[in-house]
N, CA, C and O atoms as a GROMACS GRO file, in nm:
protein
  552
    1UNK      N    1   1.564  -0.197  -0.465
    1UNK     CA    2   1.492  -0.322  -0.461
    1UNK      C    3   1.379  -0.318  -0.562
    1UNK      O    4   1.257  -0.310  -0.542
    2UNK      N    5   1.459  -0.327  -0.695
    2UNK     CA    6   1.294  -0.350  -0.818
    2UNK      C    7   1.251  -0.472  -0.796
    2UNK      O    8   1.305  -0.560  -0.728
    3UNK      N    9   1.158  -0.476  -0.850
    3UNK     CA   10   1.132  -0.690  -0.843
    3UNK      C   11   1.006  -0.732  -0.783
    3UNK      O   12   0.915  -0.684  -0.715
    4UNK      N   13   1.034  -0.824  -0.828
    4UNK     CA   14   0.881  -0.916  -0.801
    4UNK      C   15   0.890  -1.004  -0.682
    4UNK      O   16   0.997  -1.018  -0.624
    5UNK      N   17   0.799  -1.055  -0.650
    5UNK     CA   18   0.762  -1.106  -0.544
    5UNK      C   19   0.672  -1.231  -0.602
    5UNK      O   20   0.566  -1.220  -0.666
    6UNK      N   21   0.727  -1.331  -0.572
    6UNK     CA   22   0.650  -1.437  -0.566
    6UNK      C   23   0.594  -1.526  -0.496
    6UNK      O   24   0.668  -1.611  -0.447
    7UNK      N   25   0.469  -1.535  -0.473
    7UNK     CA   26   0.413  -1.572  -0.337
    7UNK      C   27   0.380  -1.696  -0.351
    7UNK      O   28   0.392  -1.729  -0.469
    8UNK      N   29   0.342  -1.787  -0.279
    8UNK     CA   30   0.334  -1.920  -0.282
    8UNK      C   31   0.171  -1.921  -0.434
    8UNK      O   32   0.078  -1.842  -0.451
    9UNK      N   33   0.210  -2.049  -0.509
    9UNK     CA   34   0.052  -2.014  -0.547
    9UNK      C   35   0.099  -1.980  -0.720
    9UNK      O   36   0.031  -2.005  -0.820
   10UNK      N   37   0.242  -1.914  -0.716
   10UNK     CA   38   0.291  -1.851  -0.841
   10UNK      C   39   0.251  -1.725  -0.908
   10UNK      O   40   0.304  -1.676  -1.007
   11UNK      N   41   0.142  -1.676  -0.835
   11UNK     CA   42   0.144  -1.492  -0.821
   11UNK      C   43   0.195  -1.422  -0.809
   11UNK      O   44   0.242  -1.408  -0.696
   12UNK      N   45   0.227  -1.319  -0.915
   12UNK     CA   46   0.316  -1.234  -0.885
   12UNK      C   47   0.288  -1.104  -0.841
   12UNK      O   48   0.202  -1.033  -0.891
   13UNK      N   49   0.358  -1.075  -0.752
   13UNK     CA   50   0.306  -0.915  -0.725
   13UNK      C   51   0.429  -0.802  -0.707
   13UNK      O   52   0.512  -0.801  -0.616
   14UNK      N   53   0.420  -0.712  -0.815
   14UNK     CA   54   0.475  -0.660  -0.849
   14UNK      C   55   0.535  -0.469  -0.722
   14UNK      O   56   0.479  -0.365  -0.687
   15UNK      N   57   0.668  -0.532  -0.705
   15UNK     CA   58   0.705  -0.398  -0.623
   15UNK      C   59   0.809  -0.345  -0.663
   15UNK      O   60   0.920  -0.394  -0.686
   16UNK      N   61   0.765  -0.228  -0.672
   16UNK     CA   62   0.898  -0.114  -0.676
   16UNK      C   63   0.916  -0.024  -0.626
   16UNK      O   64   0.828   0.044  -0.573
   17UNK      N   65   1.070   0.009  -0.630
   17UNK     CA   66   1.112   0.078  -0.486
   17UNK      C   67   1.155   0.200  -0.580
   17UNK      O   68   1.242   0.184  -0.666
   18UNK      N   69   1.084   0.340  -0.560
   18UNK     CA   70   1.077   0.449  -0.558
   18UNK      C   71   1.180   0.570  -0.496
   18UNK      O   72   1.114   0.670  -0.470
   19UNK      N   73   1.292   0.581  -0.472
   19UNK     CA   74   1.338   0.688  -0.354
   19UNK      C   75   1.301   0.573  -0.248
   19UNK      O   76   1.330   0.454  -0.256
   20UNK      N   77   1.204   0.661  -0.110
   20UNK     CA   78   1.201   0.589   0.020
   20UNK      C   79   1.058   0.519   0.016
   20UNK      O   80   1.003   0.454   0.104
   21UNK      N   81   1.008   0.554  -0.130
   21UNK     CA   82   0.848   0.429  -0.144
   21UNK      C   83   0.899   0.352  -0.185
   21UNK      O   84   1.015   0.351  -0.227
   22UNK      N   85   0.772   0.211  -0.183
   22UNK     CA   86   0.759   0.102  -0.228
   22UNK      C   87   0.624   0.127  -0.320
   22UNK      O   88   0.528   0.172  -0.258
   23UNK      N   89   0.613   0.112  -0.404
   23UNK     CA   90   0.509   0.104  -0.488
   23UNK      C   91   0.455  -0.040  -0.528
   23UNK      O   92   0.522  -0.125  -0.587
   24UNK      N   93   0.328  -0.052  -0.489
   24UNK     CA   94   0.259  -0.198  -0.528
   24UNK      C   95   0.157  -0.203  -0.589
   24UNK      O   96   0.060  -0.152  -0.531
   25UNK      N   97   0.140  -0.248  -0.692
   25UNK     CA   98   0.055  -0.250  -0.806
   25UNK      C   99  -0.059  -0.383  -0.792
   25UNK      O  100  -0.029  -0.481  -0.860
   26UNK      N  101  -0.140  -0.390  -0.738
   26UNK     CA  102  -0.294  -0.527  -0.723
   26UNK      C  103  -0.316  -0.516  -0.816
   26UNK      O  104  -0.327  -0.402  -0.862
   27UNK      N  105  -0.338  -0.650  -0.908
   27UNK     CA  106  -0.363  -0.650  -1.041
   27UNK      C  107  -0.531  -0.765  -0.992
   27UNK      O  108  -0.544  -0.834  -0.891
   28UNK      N  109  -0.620  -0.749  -1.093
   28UNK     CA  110  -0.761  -0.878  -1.039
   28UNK      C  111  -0.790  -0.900  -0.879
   28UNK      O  112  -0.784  -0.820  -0.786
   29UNK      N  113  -0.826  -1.055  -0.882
   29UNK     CA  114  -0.824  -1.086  -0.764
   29UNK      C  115  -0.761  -1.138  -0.686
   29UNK      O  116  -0.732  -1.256  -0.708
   30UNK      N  117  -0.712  -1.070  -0.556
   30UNK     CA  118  -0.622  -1.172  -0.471
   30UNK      C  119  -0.658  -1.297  -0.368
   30UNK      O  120  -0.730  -1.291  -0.269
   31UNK      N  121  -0.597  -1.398  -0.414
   31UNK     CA  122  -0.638  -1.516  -0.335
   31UNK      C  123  -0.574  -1.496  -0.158
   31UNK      O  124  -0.474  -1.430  -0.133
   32UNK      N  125  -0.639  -1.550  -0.079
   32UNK     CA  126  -0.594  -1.519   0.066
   32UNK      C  127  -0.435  -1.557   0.086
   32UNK      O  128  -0.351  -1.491   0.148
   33UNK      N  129  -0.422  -1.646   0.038
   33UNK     CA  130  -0.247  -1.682   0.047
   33UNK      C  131  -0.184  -1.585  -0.055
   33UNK      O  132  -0.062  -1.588  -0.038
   34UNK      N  133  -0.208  -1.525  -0.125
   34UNK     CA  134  -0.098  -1.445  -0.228
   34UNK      C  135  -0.154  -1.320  -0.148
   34UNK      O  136  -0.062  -1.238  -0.158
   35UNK      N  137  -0.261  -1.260  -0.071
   35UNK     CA  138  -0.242  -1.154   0.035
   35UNK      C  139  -0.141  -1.178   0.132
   35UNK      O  140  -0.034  -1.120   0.145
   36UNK      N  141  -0.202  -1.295   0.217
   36UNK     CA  142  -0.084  -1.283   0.338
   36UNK      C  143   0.056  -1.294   0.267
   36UNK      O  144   0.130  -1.235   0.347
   37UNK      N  145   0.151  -1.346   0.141
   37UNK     CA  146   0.236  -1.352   0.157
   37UNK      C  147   0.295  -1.199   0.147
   37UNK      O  148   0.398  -1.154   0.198
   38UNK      N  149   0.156  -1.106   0.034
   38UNK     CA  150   0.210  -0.978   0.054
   38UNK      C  151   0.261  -0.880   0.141
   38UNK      O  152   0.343  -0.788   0.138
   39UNK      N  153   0.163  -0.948   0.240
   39UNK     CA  154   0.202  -0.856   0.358
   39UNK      C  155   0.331  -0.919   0.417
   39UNK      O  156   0.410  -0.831   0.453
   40UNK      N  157   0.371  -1.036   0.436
   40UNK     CA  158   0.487  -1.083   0.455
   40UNK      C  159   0.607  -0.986   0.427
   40UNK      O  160   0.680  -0.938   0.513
   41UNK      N  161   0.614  -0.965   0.285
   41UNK     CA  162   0.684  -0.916   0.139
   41UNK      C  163   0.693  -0.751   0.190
   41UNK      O  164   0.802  -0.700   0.216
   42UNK      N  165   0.590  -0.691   0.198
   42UNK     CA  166   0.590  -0.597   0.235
   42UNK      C  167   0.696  -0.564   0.346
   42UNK      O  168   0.807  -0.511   0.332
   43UNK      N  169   0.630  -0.610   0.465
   43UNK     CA  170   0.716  -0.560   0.615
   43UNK      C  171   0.839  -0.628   0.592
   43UNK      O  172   0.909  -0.601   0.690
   44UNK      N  173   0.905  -0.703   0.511
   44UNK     CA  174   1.023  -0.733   0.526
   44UNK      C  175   1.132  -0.617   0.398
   44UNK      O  176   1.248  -0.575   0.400
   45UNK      N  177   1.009  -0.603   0.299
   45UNK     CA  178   1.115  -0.450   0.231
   45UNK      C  179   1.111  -0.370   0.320
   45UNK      O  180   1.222  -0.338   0.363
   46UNK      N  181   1.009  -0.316   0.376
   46UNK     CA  182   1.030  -0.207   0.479
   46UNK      C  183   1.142  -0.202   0.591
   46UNK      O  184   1.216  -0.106   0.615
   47UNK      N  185   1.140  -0.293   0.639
   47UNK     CA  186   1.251  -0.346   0.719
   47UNK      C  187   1.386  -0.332   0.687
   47UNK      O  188   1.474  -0.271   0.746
   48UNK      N  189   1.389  -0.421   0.551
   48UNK     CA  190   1.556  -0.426   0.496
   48UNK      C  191   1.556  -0.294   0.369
   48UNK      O  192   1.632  -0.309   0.273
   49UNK      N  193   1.494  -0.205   0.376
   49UNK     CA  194   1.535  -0.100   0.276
   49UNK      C  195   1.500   0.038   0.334
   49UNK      O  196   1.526   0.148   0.284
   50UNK      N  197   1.430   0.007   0.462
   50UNK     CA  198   1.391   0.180   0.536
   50UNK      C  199   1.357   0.213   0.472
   50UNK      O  200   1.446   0.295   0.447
   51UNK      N  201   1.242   0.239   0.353
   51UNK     CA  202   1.172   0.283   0.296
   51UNK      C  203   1.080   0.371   0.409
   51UNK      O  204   1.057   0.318   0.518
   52UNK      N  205   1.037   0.480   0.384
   52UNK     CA  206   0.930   0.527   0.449
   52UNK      C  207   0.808   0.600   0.419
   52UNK      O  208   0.756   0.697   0.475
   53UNK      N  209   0.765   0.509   0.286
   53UNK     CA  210   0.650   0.509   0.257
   53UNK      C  211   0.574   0.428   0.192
   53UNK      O  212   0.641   0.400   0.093
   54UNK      N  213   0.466   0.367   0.184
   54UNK     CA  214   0.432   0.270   0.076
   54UNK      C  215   0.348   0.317   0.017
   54UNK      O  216   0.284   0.406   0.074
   55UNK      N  217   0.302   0.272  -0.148
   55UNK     CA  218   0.173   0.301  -0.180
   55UNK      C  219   0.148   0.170  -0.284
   55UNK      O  220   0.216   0.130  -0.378
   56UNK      N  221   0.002   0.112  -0.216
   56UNK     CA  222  -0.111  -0.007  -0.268
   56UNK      C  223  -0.185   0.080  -0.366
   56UNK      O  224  -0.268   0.166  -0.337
   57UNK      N  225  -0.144   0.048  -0.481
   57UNK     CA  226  -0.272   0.087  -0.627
   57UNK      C  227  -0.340   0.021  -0.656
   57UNK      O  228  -0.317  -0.049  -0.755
   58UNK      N  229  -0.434   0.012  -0.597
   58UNK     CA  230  -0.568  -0.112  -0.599
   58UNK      C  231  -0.646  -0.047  -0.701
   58UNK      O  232  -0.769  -0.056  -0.688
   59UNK      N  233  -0.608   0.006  -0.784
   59UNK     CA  234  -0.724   0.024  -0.915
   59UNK      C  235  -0.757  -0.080  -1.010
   59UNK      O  236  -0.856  -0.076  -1.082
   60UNK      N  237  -0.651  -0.195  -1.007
   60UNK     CA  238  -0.744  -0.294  -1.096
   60UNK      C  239  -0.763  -0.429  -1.009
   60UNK      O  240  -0.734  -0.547  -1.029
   61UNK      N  241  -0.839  -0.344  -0.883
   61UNK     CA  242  -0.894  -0.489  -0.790
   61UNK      C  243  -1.013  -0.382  -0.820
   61UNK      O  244  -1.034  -0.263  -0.795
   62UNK      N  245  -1.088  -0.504  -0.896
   62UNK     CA  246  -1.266  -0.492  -0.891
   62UNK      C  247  -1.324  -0.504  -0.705
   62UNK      O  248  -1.372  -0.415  -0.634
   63UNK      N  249  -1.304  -0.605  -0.684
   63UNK     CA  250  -1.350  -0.680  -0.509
   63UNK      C  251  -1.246  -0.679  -0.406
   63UNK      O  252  -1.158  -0.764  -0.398
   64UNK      N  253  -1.263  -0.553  -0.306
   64UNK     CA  254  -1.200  -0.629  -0.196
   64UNK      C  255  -1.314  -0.701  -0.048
   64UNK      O  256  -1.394  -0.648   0.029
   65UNK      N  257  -1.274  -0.812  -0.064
   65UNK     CA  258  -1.394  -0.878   0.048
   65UNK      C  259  -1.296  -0.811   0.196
   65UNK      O  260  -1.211  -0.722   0.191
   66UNK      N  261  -1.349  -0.896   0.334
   66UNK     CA  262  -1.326  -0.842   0.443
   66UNK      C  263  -1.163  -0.897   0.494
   66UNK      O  264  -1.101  -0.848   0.589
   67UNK      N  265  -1.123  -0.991   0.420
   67UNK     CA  266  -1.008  -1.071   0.405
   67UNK      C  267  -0.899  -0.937   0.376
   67UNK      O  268  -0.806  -0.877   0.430
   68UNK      N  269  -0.969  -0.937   0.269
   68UNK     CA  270  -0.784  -0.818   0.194
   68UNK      C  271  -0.861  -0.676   0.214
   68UNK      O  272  -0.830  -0.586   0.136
   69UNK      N  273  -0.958  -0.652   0.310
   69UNK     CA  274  -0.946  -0.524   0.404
   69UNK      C  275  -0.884  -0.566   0.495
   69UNK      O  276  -0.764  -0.538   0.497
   70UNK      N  277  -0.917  -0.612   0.558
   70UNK     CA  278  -0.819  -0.648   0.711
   70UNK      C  279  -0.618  -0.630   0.627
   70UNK      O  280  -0.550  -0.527   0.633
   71UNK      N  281  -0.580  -0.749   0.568
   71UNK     CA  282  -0.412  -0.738   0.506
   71UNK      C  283  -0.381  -0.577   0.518
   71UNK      O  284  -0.298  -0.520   0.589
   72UNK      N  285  -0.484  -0.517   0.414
   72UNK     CA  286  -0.430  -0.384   0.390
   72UNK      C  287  -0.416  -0.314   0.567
   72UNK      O  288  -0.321  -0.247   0.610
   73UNK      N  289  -0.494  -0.340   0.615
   73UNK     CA  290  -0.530  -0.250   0.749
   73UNK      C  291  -0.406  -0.325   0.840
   73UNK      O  292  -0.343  -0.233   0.894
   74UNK      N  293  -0.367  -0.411   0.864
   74UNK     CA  294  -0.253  -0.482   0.900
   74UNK      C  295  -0.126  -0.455   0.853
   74UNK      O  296  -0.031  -0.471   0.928
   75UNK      N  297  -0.107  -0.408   0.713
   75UNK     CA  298  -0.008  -0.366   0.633
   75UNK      C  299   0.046  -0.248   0.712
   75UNK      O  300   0.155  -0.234   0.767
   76UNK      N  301  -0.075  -0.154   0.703
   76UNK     CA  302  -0.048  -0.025   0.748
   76UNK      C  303   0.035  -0.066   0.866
   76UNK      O  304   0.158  -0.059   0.872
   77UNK      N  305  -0.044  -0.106   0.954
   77UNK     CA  306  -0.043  -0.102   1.084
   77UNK      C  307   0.143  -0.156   1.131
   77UNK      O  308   0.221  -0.110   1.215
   78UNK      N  309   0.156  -0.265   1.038
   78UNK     CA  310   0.308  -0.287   1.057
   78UNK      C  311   0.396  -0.211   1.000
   78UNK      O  312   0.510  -0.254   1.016
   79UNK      N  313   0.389  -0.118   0.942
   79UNK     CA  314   0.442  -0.023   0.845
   79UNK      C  315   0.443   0.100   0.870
   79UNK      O  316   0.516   0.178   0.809
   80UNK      N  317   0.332   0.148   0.995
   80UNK     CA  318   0.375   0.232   1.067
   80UNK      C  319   0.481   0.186   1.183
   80UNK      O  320   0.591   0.242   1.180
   81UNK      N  321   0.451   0.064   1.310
   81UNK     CA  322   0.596   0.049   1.368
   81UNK      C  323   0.692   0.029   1.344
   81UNK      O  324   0.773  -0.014   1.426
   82UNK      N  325   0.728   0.065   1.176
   82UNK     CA  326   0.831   0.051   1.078
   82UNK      C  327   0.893   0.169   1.038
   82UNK      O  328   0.998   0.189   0.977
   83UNK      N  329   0.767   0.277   1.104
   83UNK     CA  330   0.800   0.396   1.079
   83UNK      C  331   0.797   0.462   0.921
   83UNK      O  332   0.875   0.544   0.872
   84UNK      N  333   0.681   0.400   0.861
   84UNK     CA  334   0.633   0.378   0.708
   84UNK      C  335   0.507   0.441   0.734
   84UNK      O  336   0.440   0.464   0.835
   85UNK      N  337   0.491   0.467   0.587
   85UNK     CA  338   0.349   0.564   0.604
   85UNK      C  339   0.234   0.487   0.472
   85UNK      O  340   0.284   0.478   0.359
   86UNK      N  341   0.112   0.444   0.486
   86UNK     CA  342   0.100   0.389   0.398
   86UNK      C  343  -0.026   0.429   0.313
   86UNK      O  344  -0.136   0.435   0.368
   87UNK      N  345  -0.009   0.459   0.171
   87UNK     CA  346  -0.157   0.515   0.156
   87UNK      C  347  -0.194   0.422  -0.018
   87UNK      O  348  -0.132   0.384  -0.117
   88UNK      N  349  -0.301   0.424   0.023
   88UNK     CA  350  -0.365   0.332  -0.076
   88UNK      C  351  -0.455   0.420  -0.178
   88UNK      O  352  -0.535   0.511  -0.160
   89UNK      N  353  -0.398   0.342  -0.311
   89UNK     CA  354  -0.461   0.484  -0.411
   89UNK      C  355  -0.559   0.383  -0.557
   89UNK      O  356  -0.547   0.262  -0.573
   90UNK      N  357  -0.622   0.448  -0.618
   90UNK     CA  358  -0.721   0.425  -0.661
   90UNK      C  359  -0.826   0.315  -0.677
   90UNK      O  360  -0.870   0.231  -0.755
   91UNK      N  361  -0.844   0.383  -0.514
   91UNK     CA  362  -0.980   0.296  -0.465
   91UNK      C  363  -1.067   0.366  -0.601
   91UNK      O  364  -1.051   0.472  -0.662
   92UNK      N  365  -1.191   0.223  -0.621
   92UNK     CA  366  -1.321   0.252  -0.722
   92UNK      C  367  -1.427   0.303  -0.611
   92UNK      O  368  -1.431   0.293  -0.488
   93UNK      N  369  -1.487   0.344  -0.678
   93UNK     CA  370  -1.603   0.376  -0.564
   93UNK      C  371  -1.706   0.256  -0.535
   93UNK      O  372  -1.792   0.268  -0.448
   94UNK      N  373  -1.689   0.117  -0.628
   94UNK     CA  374  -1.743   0.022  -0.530
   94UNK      C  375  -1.716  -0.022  -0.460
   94UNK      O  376  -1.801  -0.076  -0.389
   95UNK      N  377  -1.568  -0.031  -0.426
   95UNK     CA  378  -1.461  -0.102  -0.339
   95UNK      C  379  -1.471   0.000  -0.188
   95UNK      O  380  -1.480  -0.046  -0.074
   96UNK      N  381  -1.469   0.093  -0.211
   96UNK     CA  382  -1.535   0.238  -0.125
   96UNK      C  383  -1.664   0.203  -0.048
   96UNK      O  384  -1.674   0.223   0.073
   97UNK      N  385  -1.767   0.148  -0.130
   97UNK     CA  386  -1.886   0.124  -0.076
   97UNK      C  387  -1.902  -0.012  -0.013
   97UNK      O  388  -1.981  -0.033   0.078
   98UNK      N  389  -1.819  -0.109  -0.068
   98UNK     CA  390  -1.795  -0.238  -0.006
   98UNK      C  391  -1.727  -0.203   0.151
   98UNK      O  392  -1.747  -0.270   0.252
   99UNK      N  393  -1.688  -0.144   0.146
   99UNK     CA  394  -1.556  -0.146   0.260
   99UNK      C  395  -1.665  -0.119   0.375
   99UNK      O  396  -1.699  -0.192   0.469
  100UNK      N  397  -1.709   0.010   0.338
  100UNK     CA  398  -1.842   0.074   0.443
  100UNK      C  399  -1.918  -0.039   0.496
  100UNK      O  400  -1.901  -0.076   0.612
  101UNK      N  401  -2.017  -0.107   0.401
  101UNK     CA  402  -2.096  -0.207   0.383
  101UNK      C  403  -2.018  -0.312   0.521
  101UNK      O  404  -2.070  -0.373   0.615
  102UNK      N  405  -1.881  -0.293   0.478
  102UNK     CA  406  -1.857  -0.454   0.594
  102UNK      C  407  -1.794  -0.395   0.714
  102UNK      O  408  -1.719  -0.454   0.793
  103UNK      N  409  -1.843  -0.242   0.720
  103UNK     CA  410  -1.747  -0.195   0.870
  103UNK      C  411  -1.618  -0.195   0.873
  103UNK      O  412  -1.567  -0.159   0.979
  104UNK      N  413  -1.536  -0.232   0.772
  104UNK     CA  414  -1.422  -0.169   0.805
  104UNK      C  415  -1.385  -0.031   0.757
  104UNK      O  416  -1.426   0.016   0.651
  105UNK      N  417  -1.296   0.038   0.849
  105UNK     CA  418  -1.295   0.150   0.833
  105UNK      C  419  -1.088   0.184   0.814
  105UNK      O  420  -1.026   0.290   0.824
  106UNK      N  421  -1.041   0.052   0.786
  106UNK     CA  422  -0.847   0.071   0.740
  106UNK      C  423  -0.827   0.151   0.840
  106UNK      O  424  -0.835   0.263   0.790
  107UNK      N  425  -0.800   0.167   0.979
  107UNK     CA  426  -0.700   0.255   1.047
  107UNK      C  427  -0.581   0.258   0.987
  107UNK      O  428  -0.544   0.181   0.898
  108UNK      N  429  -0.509   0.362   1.044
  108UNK     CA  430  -0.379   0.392   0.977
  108UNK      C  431  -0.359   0.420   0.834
  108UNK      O  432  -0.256   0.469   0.787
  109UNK      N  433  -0.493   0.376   0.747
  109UNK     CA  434  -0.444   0.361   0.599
  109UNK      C  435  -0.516   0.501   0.542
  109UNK      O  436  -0.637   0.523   0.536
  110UNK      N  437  -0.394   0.602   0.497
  110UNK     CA  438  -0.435   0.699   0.405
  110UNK      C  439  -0.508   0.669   0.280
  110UNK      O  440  -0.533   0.549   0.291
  111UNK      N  441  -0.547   0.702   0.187
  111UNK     CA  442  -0.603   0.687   0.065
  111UNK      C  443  -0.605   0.870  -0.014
  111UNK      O  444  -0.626   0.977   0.042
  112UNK      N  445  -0.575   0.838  -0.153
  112UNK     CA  446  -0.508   0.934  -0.257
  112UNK      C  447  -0.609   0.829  -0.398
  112UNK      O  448  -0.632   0.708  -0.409
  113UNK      N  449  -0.653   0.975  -0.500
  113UNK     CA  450  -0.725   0.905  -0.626
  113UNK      C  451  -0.625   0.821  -0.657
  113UNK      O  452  -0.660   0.704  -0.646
  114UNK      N  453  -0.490   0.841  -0.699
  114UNK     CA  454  -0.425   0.822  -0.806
  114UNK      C  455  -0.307   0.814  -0.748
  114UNK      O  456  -0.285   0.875  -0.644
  115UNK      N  457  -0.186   0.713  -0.826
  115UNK     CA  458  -0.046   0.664  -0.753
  115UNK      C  459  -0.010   0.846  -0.764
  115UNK      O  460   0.023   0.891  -0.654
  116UNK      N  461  -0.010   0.903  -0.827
  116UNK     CA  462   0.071   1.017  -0.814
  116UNK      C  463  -0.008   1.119  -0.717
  116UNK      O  464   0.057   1.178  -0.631
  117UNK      N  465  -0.122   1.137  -0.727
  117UNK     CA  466  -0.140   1.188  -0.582
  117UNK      C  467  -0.091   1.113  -0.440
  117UNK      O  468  -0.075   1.188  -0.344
  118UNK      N  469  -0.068   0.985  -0.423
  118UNK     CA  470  -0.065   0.960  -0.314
  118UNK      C  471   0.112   0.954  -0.288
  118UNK      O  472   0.184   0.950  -0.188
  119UNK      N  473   0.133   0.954  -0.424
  119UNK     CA  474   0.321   0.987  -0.433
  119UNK      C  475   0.352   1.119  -0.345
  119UNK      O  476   0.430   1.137  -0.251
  120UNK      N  477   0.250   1.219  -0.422
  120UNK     CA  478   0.277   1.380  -0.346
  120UNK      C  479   0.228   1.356  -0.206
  120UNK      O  480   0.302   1.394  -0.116
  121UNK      N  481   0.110   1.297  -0.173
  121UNK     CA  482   0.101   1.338  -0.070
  121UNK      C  483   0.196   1.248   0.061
  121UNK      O  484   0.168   1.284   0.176
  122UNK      N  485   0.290   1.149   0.047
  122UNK     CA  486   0.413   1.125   0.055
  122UNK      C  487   0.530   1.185   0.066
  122UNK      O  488   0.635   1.155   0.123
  123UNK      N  489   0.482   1.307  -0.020
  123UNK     CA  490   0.652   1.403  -0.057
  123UNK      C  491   0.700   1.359  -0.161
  123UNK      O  492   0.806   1.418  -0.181
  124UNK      N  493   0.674   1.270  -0.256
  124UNK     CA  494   0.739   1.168  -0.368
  124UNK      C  495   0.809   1.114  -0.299
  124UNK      O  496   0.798   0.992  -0.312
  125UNK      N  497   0.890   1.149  -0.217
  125UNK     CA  498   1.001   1.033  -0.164
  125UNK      C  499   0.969   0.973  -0.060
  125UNK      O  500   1.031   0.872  -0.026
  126UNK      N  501   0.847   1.028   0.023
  126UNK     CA  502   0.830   1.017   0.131
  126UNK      C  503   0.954   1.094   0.244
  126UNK      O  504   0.909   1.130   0.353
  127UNK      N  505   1.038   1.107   0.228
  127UNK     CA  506   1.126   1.156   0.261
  127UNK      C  507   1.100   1.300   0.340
  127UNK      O  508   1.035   1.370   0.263
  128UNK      N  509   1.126   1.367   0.456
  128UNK     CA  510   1.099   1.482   0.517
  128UNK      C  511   1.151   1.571   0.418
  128UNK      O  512   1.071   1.660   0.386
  129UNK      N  513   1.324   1.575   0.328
  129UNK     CA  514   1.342   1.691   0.280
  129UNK      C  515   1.255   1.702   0.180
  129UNK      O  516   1.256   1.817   0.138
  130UNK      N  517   1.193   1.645   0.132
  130UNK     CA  518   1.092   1.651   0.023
  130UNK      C  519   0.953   1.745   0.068
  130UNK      O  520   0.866   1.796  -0.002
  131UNK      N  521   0.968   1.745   0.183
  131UNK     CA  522   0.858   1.831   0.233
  131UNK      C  523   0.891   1.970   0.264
  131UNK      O  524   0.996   2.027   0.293
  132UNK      N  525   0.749   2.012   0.247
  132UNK     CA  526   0.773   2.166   0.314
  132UNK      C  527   0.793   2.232   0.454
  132UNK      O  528   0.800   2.141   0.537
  133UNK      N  529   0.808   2.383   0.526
  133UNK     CA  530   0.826   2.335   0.666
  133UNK      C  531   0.717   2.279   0.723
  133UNK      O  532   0.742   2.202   0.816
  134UNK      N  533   0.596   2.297   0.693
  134UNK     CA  534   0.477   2.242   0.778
  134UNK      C  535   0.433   2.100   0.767
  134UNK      O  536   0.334   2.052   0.821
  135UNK      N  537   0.523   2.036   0.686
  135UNK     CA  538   0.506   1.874   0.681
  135UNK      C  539   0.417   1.844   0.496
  135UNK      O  540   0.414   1.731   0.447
  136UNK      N  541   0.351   1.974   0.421
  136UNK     CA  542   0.325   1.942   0.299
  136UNK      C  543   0.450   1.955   0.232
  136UNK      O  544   0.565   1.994   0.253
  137UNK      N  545   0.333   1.875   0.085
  137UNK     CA  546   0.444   1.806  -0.012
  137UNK      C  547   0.507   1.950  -0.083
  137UNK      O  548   0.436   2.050  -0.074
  138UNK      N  549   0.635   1.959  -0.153
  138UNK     CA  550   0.662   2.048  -0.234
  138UNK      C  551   0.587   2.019  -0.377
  138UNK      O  552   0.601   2.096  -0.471
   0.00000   0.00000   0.00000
């Protein structure tokens, strides 16, 4: 499942399917309707591709307000009873300090610097044989 996603609005948000990730790339700012449709978008790849892992690269979102903290924290949250694991990777450190600032604290949502750290810490595939016996990445 390569491909885009087009959310109401004509935003595109870009996903690709990795092995058992989904990789999603936040480009600027997201308007509240091109979030919720993400998350839409999201739990329904998860669903129809058993993917079992995602990763949000929010490195070129300058702002996340309390709106697209909550999506992400919701993301997770459906994506674990999906049996998905979800970790969000290059948070800025203002987006870090924003988050604090408004009390949210993302349950469920891992965080990794960089798509490829949060690939490994996934397993790259997310996948168990990808792991070692104690559950780290190879």
């Amino acid at each position: 499942m390569n491909g885009h996603f087009s959310p109401a609005g004509g935003a595109t948000v870009p996903v690709l399917r990795l092995g058992d990730v989904l990789l999603v790339t936040l480009q600027g700012d997201l308007h509240d309707s091109t979030a919720e449709q993400l998350q839409h978008d999201i739990v329904e790849a998860i669903a129809h591709s058993r993917v079992t892992g995602v990763v949000i690269d929010i490195s070129g979102v300058e702002i996340v307000d309390s709106f697209l903290g909550r999506v992400l924290a919701e993301i997770a949250a459906n994506a674990r009873l999906l049996a998905a694991q979800t970790v969000v990777a290059g948070m800025r450190p203002a987006v870090a300090i924003t988050l604090v600032e408004l009390g949210l604290t993302l349950p469920g949502l891992r965080t990794a610097l960089s798509t490829e750290a949060a690939l490994a810490l996934l397993g790259s595939t997310g996948s168990p044989a990808a792991r070692g016996p104690r559950g780290e990445p190879r």
